[in-house]
C-alpha positions as CSV (number, residue, x, y, z in Angstrom):
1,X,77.9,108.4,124.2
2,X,81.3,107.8,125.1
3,X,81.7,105.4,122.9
4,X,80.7,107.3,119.7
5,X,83.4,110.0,120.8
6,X,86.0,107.3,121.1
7,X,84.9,105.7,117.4
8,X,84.5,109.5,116.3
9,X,88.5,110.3,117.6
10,X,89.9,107.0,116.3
11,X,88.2,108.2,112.6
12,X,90.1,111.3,112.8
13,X,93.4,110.2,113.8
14,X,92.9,107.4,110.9
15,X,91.9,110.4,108.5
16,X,94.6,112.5,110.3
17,X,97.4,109.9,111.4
18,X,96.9,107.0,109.7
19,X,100.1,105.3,110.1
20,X,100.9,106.7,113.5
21,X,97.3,105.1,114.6
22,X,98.0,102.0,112.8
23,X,101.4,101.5,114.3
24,X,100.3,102.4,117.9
25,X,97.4,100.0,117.8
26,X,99.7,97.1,117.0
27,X,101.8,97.8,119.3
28,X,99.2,97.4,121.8
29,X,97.9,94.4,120.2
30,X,101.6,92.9,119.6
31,X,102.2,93.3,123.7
32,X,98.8,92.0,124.7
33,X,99.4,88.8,122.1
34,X,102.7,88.6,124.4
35,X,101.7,88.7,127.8
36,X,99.0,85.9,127.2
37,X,101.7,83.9,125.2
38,X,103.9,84.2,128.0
39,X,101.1,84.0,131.2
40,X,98.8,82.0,129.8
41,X,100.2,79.8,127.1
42,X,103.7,79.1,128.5
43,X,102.0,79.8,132.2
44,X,105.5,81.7,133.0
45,X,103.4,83.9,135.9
46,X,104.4,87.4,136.6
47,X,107.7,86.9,138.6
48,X,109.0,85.4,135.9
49,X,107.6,87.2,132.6
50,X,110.4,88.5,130.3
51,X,109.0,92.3,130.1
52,X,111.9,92.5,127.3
53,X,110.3,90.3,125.0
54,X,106.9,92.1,125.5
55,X,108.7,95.4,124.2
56,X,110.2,94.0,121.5
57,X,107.2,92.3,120.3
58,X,105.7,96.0,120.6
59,X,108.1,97.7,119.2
60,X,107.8,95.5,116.1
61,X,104.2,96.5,115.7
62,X,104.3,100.0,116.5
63,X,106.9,100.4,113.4
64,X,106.6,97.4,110.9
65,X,103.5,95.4,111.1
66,X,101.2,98.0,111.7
67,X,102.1,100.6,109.4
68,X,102.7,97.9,106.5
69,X,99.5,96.9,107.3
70,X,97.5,99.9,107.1
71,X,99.8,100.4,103.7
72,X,98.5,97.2,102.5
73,X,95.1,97.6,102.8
74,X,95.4,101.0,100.9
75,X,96.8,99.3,98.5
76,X,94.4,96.4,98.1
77,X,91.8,99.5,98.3
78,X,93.1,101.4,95.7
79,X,94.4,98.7,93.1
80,X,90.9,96.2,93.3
81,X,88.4,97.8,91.7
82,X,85.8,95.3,90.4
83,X,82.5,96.4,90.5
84,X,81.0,93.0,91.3
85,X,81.1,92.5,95.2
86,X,81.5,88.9,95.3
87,X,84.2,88.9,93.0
88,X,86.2,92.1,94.4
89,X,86.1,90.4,97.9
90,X,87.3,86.9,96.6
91,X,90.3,88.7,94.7
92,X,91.3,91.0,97.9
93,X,91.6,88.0,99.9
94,X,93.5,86.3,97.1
95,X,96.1,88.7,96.8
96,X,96.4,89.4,100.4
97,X,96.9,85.2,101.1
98,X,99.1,84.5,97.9
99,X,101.1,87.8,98.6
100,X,100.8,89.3,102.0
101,X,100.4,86.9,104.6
102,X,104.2,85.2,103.2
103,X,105.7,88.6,103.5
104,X,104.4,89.5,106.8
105,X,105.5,86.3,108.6
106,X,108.8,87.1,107.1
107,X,109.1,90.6,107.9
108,X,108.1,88.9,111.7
109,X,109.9,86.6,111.9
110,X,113.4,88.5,109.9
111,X,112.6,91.5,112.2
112,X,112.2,89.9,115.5
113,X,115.3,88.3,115.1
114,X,117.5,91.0,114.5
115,X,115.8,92.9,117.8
116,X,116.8,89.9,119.7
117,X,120.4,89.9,118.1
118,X,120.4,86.8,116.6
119,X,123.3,85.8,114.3
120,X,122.8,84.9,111.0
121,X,123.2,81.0,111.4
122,X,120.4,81.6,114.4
123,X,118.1,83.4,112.0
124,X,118.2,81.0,109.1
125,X,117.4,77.6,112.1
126,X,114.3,79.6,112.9
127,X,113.1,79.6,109.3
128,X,114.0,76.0,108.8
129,X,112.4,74.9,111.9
130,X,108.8,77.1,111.6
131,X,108.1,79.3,108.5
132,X,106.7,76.3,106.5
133,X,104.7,74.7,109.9
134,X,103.6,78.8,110.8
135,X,102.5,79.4,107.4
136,X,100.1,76.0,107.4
137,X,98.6,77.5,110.4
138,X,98.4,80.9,109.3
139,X,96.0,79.4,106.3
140,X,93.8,78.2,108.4
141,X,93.3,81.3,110.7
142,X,93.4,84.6,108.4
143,X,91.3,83.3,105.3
144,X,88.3,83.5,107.5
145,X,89.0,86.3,109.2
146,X,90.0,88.5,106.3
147,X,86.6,87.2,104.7
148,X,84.7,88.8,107.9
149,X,87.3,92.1,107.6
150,X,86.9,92.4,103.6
151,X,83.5,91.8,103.8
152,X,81.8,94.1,106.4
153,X,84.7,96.5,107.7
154,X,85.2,99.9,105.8
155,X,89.1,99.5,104.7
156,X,90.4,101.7,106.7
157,X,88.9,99.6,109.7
158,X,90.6,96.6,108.6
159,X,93.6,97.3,110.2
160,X,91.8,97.9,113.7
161,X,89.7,94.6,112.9
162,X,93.3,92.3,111.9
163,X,94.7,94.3,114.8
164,X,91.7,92.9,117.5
165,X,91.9,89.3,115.9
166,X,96.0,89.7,115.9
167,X,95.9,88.9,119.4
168,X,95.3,85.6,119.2
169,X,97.1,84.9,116.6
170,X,100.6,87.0,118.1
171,X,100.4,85.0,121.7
172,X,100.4,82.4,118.8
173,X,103.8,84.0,116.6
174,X,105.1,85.1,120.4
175,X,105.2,81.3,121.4
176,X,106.5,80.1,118.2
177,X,109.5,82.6,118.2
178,X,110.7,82.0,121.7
179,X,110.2,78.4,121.1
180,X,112.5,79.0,117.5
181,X,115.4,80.7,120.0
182,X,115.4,77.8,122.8
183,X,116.0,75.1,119.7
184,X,118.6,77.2,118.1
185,X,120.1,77.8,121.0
186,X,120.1,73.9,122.0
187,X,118.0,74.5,125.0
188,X,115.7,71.9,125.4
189,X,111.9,73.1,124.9
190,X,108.3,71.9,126.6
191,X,105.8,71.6,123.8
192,X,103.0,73.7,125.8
193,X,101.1,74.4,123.4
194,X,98.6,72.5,121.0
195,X,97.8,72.2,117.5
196,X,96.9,75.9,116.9
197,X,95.5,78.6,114.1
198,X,98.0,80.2,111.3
């Protein structure tokens, strides 16, 4: 029971709210991929997590990546309209991993550096050093996923659904930007983490 009125209040504020729903769910999800980045990935423990970096990873989630999210898949909604299934499924995940997964990682990875107030030469070492290498991985995470999301989930689910599997892959993006700052600020880094998703 309480469950249906929780799926029945999220429907509304998506009918309702859609962006502020979207936005405040990544945020969450954008924090939580954070904390286990920094607790359980870089094993930091609590004295020494960086609650900062948490709020900025939240922050960019509550007002880029999950509004241009849930704009996306309104989009990908709106503008696929093949009648076949099979192929309208194979041409929404085509789009979105030709088109949207590029732009997103930018966005990320442009937008977290300008919270941070990193200069220009800092911004362009982070791209250099892990857009290509984040991409690679990001092709082998989101295909699959987005084939689950495209598949079964309503549309305007799949931004909850990317949102639930996003926090994997943002402990994933957290680790990679803080490990971006340390190199371009010459500080030398512990490779913590293995071989890993995009």
């Amino acid at each position: 029971m309480a469950m249906r009125s929780f799926i029945q209040r999220y429907q509304r504020q998506v009918a309702e709210n859609p962006m502020r729903t979207f936005g405040l769910q990544a945020a969450l999800m954008f924090s939580i991929g954070d904390v286990l980045a920094q607790q359980v990935v870089e094993e930091k423990g609590f004295r020494n997590h960086d609650p900062v970096r948490t709020l900025r990873m939240g922050v960019y989630g509550c007002f880029v990546a999950g509004p241009v999210t849930g704009k996306w898949h309104q989009f990908l909604n709106r503008t696929v309209t093949i009648k076949n299934r099979a192929g309208s499924i194979a041409t929404r995940l085509a789009i979105d991993q030709l088109f949207f997964g590029p732009t997103l990682l930018f966005l990320f990875m442009s937008g977290i550096s300008i919270l941070e107030g990193q200069t220009l030469a800092g911004i362009r070492s982070k791209f250099e050093n892990n857009y290509v290498d984040t991409m690679k991985r990001s092709y082998q995470f989101w295909p699959f996923f987005n084939l689950i999301s495209f598949t079964f989930f309503p549309y305007q689910y799949r931004p909850l659904a990317s949102s639930g599997a996003s926090v994997v892959w943002n402990a994933y993006l957290s680790f990679v930007n803080q490990k971006a700052c340390q190199v371009a600020a010459n500080t030398p880094v512990v490779h913590v983490m293995a071989e890993r998703i995009p």
